[in-house]
ZAMARGU-4260 file (C-alpha; in steps of 0.2 Angstrom, whole numbers, plus 5000, padded with zeros to 4 digits):
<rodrens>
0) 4984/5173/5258 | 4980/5156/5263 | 4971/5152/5246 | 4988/5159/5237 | 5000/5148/5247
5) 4986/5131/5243 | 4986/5139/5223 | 5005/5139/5221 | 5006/5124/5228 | 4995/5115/5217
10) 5004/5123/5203 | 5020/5118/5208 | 5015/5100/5211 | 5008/5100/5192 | 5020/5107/5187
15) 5033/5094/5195 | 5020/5082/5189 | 5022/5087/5171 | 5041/5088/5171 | 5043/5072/5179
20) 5032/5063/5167 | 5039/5072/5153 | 5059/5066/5161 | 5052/5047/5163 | 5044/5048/5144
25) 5062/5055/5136 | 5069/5043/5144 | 5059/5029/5139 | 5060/5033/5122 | 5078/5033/5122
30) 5079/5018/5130 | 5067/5011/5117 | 5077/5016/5103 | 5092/5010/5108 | 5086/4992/5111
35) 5074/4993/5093 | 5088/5001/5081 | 5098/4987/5078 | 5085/4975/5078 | 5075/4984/5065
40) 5090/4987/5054 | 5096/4969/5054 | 5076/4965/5052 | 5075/4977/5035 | 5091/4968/5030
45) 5085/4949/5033 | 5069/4955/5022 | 5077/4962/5010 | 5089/4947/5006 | 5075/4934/5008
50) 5067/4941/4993 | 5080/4945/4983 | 5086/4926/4984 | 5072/4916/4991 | 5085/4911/5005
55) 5075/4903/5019 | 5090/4906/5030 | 5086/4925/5028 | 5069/4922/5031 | 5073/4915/5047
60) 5083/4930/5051 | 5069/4941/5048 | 5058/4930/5061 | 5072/4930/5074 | 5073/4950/5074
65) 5055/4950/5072 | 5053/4940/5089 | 5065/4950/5097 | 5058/4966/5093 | 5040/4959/5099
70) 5050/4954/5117 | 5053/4974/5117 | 5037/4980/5113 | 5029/4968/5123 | 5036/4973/5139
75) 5020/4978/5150 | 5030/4988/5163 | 5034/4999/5150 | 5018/4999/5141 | 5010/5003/5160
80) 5021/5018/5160 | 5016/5025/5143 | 4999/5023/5148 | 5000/5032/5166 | 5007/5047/5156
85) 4997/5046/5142 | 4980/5046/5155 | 4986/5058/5167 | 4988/5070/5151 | 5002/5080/5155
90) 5012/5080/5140 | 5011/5098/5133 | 5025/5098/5119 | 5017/5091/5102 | 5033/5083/5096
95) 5034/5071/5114 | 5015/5068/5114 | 5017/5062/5095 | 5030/5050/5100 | 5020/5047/5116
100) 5005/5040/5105 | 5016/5030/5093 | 5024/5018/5106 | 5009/5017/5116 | 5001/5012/5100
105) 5016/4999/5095 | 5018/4991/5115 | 5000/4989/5116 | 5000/4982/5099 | 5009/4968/5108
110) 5003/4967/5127 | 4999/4949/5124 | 5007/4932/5125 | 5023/4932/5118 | 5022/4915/5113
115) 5006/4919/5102 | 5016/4932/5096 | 5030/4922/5089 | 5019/4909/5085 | 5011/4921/5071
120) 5028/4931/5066 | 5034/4912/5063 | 5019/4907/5053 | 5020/4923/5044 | 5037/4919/5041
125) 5033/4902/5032 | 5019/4908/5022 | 5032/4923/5016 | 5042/4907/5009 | 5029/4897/5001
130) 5024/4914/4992 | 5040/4919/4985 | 5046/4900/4980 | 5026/4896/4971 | 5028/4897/4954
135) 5014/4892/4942 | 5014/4874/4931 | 5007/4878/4915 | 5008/4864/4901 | 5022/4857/4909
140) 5034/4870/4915 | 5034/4882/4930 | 5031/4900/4924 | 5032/4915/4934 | 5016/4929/4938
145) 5023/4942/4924 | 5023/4927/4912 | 5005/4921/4916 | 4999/4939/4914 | 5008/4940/4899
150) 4998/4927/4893 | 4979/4932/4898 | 4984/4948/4893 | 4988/4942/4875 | 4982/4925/4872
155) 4965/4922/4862 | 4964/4905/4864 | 4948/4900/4876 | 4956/4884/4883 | 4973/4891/4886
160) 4967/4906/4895 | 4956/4895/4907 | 4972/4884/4910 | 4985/4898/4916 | 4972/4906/4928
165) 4970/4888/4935 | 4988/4887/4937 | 4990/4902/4945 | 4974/4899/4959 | 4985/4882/4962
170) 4993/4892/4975 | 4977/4896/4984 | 4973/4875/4990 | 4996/4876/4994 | 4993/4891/5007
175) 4974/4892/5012 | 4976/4882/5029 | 4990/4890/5033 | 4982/4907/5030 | 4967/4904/5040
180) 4980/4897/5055 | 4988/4914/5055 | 4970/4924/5052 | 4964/4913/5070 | 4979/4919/5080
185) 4980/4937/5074 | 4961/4938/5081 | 4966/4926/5097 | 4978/4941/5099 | 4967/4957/5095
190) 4952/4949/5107 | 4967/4948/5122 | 4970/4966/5120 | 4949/4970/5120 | 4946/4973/5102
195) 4932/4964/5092 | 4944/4955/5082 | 4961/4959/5072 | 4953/4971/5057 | 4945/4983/5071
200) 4962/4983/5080 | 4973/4985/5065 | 4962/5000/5059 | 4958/5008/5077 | 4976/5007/5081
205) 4982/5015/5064 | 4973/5030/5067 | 4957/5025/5057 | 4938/5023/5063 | 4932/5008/5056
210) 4915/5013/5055 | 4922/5029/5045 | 4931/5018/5032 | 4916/5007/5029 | 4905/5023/5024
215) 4919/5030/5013 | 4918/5015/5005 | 4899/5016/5003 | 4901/5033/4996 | 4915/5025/4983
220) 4904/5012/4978 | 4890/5024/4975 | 4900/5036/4966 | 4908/5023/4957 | 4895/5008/4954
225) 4884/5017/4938 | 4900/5022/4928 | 4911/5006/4929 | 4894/4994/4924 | 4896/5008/4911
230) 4913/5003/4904 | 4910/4985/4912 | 4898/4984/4897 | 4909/4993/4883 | 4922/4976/4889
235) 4910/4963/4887 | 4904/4968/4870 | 4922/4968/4865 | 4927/4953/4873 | 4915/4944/4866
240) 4918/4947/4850 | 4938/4942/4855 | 4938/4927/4863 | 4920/4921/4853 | 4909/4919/4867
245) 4892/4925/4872 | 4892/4940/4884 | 4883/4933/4896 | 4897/4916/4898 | 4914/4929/4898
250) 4923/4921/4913 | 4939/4930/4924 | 4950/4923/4913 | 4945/4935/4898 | 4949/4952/4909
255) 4967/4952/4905 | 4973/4949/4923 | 4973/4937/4938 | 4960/4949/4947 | 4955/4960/4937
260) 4963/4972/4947 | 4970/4981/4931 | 4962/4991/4918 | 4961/4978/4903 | 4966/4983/4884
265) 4951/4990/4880 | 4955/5006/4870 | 4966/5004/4853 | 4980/5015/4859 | 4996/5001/4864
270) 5002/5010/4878 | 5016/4996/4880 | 5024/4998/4862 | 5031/5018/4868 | 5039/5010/4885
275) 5046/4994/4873 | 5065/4995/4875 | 5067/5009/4885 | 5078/5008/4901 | 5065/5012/4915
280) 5079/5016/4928 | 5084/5029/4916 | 5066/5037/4914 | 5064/5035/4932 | 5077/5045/4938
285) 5077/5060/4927 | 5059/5062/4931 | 5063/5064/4950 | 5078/5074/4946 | 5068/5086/4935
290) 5057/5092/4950 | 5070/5091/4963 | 5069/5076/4968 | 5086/5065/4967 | 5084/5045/4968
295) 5101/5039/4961 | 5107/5033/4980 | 5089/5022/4977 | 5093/5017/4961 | 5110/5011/4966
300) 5104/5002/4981 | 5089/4993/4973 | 5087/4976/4964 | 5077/4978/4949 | 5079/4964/4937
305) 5070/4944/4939 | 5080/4931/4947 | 5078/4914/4952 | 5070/4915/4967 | 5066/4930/4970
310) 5049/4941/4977 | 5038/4942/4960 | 5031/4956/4967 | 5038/4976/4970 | 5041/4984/4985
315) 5051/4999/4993 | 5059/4997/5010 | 5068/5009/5021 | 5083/4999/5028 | 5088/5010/5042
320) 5080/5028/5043 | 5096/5036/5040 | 5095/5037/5020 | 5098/5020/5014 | 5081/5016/5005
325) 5079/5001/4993 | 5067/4995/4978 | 5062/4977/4974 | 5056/4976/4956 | 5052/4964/4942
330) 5057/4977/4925 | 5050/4973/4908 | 5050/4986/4898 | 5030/4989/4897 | 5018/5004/4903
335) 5012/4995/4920 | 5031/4990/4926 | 5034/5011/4921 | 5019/5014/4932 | 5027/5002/4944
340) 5044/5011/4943 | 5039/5029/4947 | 5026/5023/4961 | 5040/5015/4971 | 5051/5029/4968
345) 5038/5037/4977 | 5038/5028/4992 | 5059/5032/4990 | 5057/5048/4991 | 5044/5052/5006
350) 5056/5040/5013 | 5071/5050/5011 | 5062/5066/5014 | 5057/5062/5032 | 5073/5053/5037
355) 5080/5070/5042 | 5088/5071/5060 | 5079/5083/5064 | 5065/5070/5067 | 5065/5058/5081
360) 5067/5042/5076 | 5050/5036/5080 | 5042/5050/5069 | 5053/5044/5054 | 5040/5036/5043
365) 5023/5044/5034 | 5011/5051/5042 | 5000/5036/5040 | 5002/5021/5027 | 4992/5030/5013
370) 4999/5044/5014 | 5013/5036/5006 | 5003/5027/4996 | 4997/5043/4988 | 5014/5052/4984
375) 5017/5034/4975 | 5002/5035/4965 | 5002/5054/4960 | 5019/5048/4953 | 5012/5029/4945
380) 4999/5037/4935 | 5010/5048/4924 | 5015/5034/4915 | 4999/5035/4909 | 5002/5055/4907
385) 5001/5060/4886 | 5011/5076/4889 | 5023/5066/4902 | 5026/5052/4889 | 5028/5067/4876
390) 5040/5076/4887 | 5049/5059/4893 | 5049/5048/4876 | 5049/5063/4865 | 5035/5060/4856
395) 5029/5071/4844 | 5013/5082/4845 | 5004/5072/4833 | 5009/5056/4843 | 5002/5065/4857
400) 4985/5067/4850 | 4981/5053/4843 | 4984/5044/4862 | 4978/5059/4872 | 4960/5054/4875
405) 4963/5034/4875 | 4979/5039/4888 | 4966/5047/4898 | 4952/5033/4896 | 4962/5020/4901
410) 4968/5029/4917 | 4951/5033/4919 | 4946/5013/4916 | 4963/5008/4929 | 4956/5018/4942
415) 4938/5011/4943 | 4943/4995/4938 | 4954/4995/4955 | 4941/5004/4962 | 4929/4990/4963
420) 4945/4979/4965 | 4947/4986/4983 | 4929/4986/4989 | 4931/4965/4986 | 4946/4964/4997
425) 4941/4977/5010 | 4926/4971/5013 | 4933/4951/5012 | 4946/4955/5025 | 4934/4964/5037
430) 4919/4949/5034 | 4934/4936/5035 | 4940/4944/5052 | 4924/4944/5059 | 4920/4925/5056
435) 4935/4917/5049 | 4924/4902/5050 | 4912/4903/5038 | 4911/4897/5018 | 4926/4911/5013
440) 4927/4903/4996 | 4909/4909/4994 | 4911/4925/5002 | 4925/4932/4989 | 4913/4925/4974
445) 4900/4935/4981 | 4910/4949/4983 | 4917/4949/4966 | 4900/4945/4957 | 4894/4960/4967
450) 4907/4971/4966 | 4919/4966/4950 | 4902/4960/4941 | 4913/4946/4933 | 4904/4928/4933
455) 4909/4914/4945 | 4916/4899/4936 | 4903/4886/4937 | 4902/4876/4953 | 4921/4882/4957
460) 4922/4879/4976 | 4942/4885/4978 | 4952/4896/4990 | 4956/4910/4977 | 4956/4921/4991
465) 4972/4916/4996 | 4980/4918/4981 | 4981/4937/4985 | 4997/4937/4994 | 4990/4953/5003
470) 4979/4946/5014 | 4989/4933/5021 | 5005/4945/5022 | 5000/4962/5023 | 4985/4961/5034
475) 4971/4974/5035 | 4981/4987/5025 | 4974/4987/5005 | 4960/4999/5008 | 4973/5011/5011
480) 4979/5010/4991 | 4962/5016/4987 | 4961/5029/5001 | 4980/5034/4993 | 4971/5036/4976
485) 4959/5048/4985 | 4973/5059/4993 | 4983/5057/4976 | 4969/5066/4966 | 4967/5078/4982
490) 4986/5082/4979 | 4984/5081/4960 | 4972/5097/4958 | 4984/5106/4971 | 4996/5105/4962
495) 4986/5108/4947 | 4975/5126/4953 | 4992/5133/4964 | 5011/5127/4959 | 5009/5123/4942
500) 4994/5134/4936 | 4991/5125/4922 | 4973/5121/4924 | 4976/5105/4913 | 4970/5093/4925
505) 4970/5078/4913 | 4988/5084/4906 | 4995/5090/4920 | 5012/5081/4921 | 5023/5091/4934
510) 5040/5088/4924 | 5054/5102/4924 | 5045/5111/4940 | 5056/5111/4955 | 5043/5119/4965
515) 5033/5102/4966 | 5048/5094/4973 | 5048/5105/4984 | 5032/5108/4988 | 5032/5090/4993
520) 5046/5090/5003 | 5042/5103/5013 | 5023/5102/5016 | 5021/5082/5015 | 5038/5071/5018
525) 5049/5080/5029 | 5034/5082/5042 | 5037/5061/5044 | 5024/5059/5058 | 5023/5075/5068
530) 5006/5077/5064 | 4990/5067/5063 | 4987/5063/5045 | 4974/5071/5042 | 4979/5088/5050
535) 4994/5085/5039 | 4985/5084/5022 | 4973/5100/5027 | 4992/5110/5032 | 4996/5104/5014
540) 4981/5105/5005 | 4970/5117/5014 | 4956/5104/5016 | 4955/5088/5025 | 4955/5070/5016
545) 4939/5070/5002 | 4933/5058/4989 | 4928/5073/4979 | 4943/5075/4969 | 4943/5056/4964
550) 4926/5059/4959 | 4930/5074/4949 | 4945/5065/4940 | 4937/5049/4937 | 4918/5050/4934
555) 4910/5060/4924
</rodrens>
């Protein structure tokens, strides 16, 4: 009897224990929320007008919400809180323990100095100008980045080549220091919090094992290495015949790009001509609409076209987790602004699929960062598709053929070519984090000898590693493009072997099939964050996260 009476008790004390944790959890949440929202909408907002307009004043919007959001999450009596509960482990429901891991992950993401903290969102915010404002001088005029890869792509002419790309890396020397400022406080801020430096935090608190990333890596760089020194080698023949220089002195000025980060013109097929004067927004939407998908609220709400100004880049934002979701572009009517177009609209859609209110506000977003990326490249690469450019620009059969296996080539060749691409800037970001002291405008030519196999310019000693906007800005996020291309193929041969049937994995193309709508909606965005990502893409797909499908896409 006695043992019963001390067995109840324990129980009931668990069990109090459990319900009050669970009460003091709800309650910071909402207490959480309330005090975020509006900060985070008029944060989206500031954003979204800076780079529109290039309006410092919106900028310096962005920073103030940005510091007042970083006072919230830095608070540690909350943070101690959330980690009492989170240790004692008695949070049973799946939905609160989610929500429990994502705010312990965002307050201890900011348990630090608040002035280091707005010393870096300030700095950040500064560097966000002189990006957006930078535009090129080539023989005497500013130009903007679609410009100068206009020119590399088509120009023939040796000297003019070597000029633009100079122009461009002008930006590196106007940013470099200021980079390398913010680089020292993010780790200042990651070793305050116990962490190595700020790459090993980023990752770790994204969910991701940096030590698992580096082998995937590895393993991409193996699978990957022996076919692209294939097709690096079909280039240089042909580019040395193009330009009239010996193989052996083809510089990165004669890849066709600024980085070499896009698949070069190396198969006859003009891809560009079939997208010339089309309207992209048009294309765009009846795509989506033709699997279920709808994007005209998007489209309405998005800015699409160049202005003075204006973020050169592309981007899709999510303004306040209640539908209104937005797209930055550039348009010209070309295949890689097409690609560009449907990959945003990708990121629109998960968006709008997982701001449902039956998700707490704190599990509004994708399951992880490249899970998102992945639904945006399944759609990027159709512009690329011969049976989706048949179906969409109604080609004929015969013009299908005749681009069918140099459409699949030069997806083929995008792929590895941004393959290798990614293994540079991982694996510059995780050496520059580690020692952000050492010679990084050798390190990057290192890495891009090694990696890109493109030669160094002779005795160039330049920070072109800040050129790339990314690792200034976005910090310790690119590897998750490649590890979306991983996901997208995962998703790709799904669709492929179960929805569509079809079997036509090179062909494949989804149009007109409602079912991959909705297969999507249900199975990967309306989830948002409820589960671990990679228990959400086994739920989806039936396997966890593999290289093997890439592999099977992409090299033969």
């Amino acid at each position: 009897m006695k043992k019963a009476i001390i067995s109840s008790l324990l129980f009931f004390l668990t069990f109090s224990c459990i319900n009050k944790d669970e009460m003091v959890l709800k309650e910071i949440i909402s207490q959480t929320e309330t005090s975020i929202y509006p900060l985070y909408v008029e944060s989206s907002n500031a954003y979204w007008n800076g780079t529109i307009s290039g309006d410092p004043k919106e900028f310096a919007k962005y920073s103030e919400a940005n510091i007042a959001l970083t006072k919230i999450y830095s608070d540690s009596l909350t943070f101690n809180k959330l980690k009492t509960i989170r240790e004692r482990g008695s949070i049973k429901d799946s939905i609160l323990m989610r929500q429990l891991d994502v705010l312990y992950n965002l307050f201890l993401a900011n348990q630090a100095d608040t002035l280091l903290l707005e010393e870096i969102i300030n700095k950040s915010t500064i560097l966000e100008t002189k990006y957006a404002e930078f535009r090129a001088q080539y023989q005497g005029k500013k130009i903007s980045d679609n410009e100068v890869e206009l020119l590399l792509q088509t120009s023939t002419n040796n000297r003019d080549l070597e000029d633009v790309w100079n122009a461009h890396k002008e930006i590196g020397q106007y940013v470099a220091q200021d980079v390398l400022d913010v680089i020292r406080l993010r780790n200042k801020l990651a070793r305050s919090l116990g962490y190595d430096n700020y790459h090993t935090m980023s990752l770790e608190l994204s969910g991701q094992n940096p030590q698992d990333i580096s082998a995937l890596f590895d393993e991409l760089d193996s699978l990957t290495k022996g076919e692209f020194k294939k097709l690096k080698d079909e280039m240089d023949v042909k580019f040395s015949k193009r330009y009239g220089v010996d193989i052996e002195k083809l510089m990165p000025w004669h890849y066709q790009g600024r980085y070499f980060q896009e698949s070069p013109k190396l198969y006859p097929v003009d891809l560009d001509k079939y997208y010339k004067g089309r309207n992209l927004e048009q294309l765009t939407t009846d795509f989506y609409s033709s699997i279920g998908l709808d994007v005209t609220t998007i489209m309405a709400n998005s800015d699409l076209y160049e202005k003075v100004g204006k973020n050169q880049h592309a981007y899709c934002i999510d303004i306040d987790t209640k539908g209104d979701v937005r797209v930055l572009a550039n348009i010209s009517d070309n295949e890689a602004w097409m690609g560009t177009m449907l990959h945003e609209f990708g990121h629109g859609v998960y968006s709008l699929g997982h701001d449902i209110p039956s998700n707490p506000f704190f599990l509004k977003n994708a399951a992880h960062a490249f899970t998102t990326e992945a639904v945006a490249m399944i759609f990027g690469r159709l512009s690329r598709n011969p049976e989706w450019m048949k179906q969409s620009l109604k080609l004929s059969d015969e013009e299908k053929k005749e681009i069918e296996d140099d459409c699949y080539n030069s997806l083929k060749l995008q792929q590895l070519v941004f393959s290798r691409w990614v293994q540079v800037v991982y694996r510059f970001e995780k050496d520059m984090y580690s020692n952000p002291e050492q010679d990084l405008n050798s390190l990057w030519w290192d890495l891009v000898e090694k990696y890109q196999m493109l030669n160094k310019p002779e005795g160039r000693n330049m920070p072109d590693w800040a050129t790339k906007v990314h690792l200034a800005l976005y910090p310790c996020y690119y590897h998750n493009y490649q590890l979306g291309e991983l996901l997208a193929s995962q998703m790709h041969y799904y669709i492929t072997d179960n929805i569509t049937n079809s079997g036509d994995y090179r062909n494949e193309c989804y149009i007109g099939n409602l079912e991959v709508g909705k297969w999507m909606s249900e199975n990967v965005f309306q989830s948002g964050m409820k589960y671990e990502w990679n228990d959400m893409i086994k739920k989806a797909t039936g396997e966890k996260l593999t290289a093997k499908y890439f592999a099977m896409q992409f090299v033969d």
